[in-house]
C-alpha positions as CSV (number, residue, x, y, z in Angstrom):
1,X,62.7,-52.1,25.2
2,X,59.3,-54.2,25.7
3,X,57.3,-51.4,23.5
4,X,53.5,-53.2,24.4
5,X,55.0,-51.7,28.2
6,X,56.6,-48.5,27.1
7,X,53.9,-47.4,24.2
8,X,50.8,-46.8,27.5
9,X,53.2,-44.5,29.1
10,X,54.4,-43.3,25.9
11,X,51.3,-41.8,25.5
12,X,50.6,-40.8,28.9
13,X,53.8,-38.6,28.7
14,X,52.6,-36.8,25.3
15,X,49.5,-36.2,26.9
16,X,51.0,-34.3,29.4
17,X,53.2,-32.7,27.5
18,X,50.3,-31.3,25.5
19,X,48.8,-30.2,28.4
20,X,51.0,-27.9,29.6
21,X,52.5,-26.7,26.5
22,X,55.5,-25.9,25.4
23,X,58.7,-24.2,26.8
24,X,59.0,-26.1,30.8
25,X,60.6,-29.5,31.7
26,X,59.4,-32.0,34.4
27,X,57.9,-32.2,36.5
28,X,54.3,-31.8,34.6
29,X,50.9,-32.4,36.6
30,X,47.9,-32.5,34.6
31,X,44.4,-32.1,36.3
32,X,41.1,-32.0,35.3
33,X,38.9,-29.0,34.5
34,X,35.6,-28.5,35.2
35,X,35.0,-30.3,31.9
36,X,37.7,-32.6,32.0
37,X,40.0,-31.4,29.9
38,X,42.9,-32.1,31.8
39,X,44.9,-28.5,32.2
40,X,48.6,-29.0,32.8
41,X,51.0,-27.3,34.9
42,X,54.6,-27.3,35.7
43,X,55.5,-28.4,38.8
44,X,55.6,-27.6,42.0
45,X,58.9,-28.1,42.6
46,X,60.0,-29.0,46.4
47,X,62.9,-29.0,48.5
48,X,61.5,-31.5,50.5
49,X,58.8,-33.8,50.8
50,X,55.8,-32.2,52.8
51,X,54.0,-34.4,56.0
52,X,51.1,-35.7,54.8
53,X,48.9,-32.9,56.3
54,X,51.1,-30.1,54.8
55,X,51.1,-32.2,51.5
56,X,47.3,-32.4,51.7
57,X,47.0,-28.7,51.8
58,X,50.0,-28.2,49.0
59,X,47.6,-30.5,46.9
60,X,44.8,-28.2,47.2
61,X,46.6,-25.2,47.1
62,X,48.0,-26.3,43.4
63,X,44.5,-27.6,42.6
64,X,42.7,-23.8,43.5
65,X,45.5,-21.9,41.7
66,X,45.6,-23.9,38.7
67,X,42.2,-24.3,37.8
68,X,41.6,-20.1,38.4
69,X,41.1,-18.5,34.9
70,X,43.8,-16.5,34.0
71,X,46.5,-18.0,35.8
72,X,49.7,-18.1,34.4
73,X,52.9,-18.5,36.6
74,X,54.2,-18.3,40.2
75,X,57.4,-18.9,41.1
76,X,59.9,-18.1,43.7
77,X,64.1,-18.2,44.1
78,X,65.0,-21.0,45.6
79,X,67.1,-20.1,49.1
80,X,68.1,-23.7,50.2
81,X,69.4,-26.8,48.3
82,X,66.8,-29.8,47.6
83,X,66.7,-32.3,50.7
84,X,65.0,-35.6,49.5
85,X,65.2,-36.5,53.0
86,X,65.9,-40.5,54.5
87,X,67.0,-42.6,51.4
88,X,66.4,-46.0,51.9
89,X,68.7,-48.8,53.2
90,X,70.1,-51.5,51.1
91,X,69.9,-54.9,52.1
């Protein structure tokens, strides 16, 4: 392990996790509030990658929720298995 590589993102990661908190997994985004303090959140987990337009509006979504005082969790049960879509070819 090359640690002057792995230490950056390392830190990065406990960062996030302090974020968020304790008690969830991965994924973790952490965004800024209105004074920076990054405020982290767990997830959103998708069952398949959005078109960029959808994504852009996911993004935003996330972004309004999250940073509303007083938000804790939303969550849903999932109905349909994860598609990651095309993987890519091997050459």
């Amino acid at each position: 392990m090359d640690i002057d590589r792995e230490e950056p993102r390392l830190r990065r990661h406990d960062a996030g996790r302090a974020s968020v908190g304790n008690g969830v997994g991965a994924p973790i985004l952490a965004i800024p509030g209105s004074d920076a303090t990054p405020f982290g959140i767990y997830g959103p987990i998708m069952t398949r990658v959005p078109e960029t337009t959808d994504a852009r509006r996911l993004w935003n979504g996330v972004v309004a929720c999250v940073s509303t005082e007083g938000l804790w969790e939303l969550k849903r049960t999932r109905t349909v298995r994860p598609d990651p879509g095309p993987q890519p070819v091997s050459a």
